[in-house]
C-alpha positions in Angstrom: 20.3 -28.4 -1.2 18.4 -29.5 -3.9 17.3 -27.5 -7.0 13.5 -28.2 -7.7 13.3 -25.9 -10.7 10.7 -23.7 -9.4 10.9 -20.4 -8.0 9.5 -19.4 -4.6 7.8 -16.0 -4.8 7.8 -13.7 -1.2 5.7 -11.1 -0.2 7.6 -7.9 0.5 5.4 -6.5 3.9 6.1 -2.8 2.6 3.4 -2.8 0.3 1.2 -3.7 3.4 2.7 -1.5 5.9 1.7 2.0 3.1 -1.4 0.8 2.4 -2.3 1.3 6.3 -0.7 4.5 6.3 -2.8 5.6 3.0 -5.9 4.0 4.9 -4.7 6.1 8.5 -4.6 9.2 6.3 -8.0 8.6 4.8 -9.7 8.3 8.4 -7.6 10.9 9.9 -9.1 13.2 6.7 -12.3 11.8 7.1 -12.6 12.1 10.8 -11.4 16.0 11.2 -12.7 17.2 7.3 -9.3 17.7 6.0 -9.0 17.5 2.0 -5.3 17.4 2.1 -5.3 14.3 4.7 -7.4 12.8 2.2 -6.0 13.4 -0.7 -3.2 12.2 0.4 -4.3 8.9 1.5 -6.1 8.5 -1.8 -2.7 9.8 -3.9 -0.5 7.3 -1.5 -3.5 4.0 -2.6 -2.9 5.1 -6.0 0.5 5.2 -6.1 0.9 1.6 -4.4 -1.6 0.1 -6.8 0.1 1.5 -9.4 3.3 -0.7 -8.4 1.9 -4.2 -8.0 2.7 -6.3 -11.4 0.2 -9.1 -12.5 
């Protein structure tokens, strides 16, 4: 194997997979007028924003 010098970066599918879940809960709160549905949608969408690095 063969070092190039350059490092492959991967995309971890968690990030992905909460983000629907935040976006479920923010329909779900939206569809029957729950505030905690939504607020937790919108807390879980902050919360995963708040992890992704530049």
């Amino acid at each position: 194997m063969v070092h190039t010098g350059h490092t492959t970066r991967t995309r971890r599918p968690l990030p992905w997979v909460l983000l629907g879940v935040a976006l479920a809960l923010l329909i779900a709160g939206i569809a029957t007028p729950h505030a905690l549905l939504i607020a937790a949608g919108l807390i879980l969408a902050g919360l995963i924003g708040l992890d992704r690095k530049p």
